[in-house]
Every structure is written in C-alpha cells, then in structure tokens.
C-alpha positions as CSV (number, residue, x, y, z in Angstrom):
1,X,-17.9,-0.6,49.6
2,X,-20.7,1.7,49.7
3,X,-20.1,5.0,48.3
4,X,-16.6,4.2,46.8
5,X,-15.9,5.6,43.3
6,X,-14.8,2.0,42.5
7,X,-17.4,-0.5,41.2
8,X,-17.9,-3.8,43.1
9,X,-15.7,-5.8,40.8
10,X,-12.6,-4.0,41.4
11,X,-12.1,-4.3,44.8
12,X,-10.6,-0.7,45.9
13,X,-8.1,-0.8,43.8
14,X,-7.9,2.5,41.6
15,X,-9.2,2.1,38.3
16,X,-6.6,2.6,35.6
17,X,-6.9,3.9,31.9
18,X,-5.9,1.3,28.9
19,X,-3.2,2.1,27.1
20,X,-3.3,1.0,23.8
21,X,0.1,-0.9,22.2
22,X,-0.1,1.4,19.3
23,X,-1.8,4.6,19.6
24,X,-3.8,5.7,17.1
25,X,-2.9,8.7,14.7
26,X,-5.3,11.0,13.1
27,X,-6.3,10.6,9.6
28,X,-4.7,12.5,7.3
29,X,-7.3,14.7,5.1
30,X,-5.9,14.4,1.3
31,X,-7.0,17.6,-0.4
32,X,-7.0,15.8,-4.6
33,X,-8.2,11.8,-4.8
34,X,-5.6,9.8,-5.8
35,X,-5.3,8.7,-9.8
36,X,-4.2,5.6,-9.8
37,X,-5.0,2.3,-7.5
38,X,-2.9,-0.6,-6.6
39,X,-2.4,-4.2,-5.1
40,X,-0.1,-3.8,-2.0
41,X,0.9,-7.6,-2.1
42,X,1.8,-8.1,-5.5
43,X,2.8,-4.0,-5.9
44,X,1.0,-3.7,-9.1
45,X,-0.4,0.1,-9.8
46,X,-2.8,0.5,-12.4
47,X,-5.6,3.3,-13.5
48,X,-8.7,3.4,-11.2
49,X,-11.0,2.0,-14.4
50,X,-8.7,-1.3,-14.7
51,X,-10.7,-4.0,-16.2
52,X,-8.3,-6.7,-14.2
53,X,-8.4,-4.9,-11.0
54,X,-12.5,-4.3,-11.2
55,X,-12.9,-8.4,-12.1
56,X,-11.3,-8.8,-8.8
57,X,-13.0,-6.5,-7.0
58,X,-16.3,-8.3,-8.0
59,X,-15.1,-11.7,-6.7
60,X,-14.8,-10.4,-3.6
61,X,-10.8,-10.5,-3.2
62,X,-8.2,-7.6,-3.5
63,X,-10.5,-4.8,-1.6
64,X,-8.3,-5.4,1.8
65,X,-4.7,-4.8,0.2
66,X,-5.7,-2.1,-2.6
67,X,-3.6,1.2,-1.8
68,X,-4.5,4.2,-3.8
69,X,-1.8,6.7,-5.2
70,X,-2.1,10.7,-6.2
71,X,0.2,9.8,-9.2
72,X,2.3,7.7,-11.5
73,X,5.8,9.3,-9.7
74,X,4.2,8.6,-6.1
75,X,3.5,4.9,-7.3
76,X,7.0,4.7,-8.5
77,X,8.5,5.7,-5.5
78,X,7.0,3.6,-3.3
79,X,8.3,0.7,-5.3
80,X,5.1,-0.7,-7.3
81,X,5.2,-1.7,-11.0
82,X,2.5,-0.9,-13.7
83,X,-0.3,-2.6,-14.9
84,X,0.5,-4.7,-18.4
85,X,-3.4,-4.9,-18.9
86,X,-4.3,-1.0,-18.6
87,X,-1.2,1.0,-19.0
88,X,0.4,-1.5,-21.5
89,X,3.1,1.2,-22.6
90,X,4.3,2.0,-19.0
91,X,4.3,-1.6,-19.1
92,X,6.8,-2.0,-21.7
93,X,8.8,0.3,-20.4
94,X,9.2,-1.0,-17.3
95,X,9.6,-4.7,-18.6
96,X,12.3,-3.1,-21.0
97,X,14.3,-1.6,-17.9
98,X,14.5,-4.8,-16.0
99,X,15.9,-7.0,-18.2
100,X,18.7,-4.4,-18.7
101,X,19.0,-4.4,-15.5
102,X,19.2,-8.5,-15.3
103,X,21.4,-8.3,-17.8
104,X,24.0,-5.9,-16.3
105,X,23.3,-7.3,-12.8
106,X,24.1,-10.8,-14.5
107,X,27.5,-9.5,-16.2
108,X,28.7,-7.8,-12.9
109,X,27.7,-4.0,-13.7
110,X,26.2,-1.6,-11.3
111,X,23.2,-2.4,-9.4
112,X,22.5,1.2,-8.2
113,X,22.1,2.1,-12.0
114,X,18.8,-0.6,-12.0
115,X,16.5,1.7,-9.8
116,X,12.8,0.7,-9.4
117,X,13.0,-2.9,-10.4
C-alpha cells in the first residue's frame, strides 16, 4: 500500500473520526467566585473558611465531590442544607423548618408547604 493515505494497520479502509459518547461542552467563565462551598454527597453548604470542611480537606477526602455556590439562595435552590458547625443560625433555622415539616407531614397536612427539606 504504497502511497495510500491510509497507514499499514488499517488496511484500505477509510479512516474514521471518534465520536465521543458525550461531547464535551465548553466551560462556562463565572464573572464573581462563588461564596459559599459544599459537599455534593451529603448536600451540606457551608462558608469557604469552614473549620469542618478544611479538616477534611487536609485528610485528603471531600476535594472530588465539593461544589462551590455564588450564594446562600443558589445553595438553597439546588437543594443543599447549611452547615451546623459555621453558619449555626441558618442551621437552626433550617433544623426548626423540618421538624414542622415532619410534624405536619406526620399529621397528614400539606407536603408542598415543607419546601427545601
């Protein structure tokens, strides 16, 4: 096969281009850093300076399923809880909403009126 366009291995057949399962999308640029980090299997968001969430970090865990949020509302949103070690007051209020939540859920109330639980 001198002179073919086709190397040696592929036998004159016409070499096709790999198409990838899933193609890849271009990175988004994000114009402000985010505020807030947070654990994507436990969906836990917490302040960027969290003493739990920088003990973790230093054993070598948690760095493959951190996610990192712009803000509280965007945190919220996407369904994640706050941290009872650095925002203990968010915390309480959170903790506070979902047992009145239990509770109604529990009597037989509304379960759209229980939100981000």
């Amino acid at each position: 096969m001198v002179g073919s366009a086709c190397p040696a291995w592929c036998f004159g057949r016409a070499l096709r281009r790999a198409v990838h399962p899933r193609p890849r999308l271009p990175r988004r640029r994000m114009t402000a850093r985010g505020t807030l980090g947070g654990h994507r299997k436990t969906r836990i968001y917490g302040r960027l300076d969290c003493p739990t969430a920088l003990r973790a970090i230093a054993k070598g865990g948690y760095v493959k399923h951190r996610v990192f949020f712009a803000d509280e509302a965007a945190a919220v949103a996407a369904g994640y809880r706050p941290c009872a070690r650095c925002m203990p007051d968010r915390y309480r209020e959170w903790k506070s909403r979902r047992r009145k939540c239990e509770k109604a859920i529990q009597r037989g109330g509304p379960r759209l009126s229980c939100g981000n639980t």
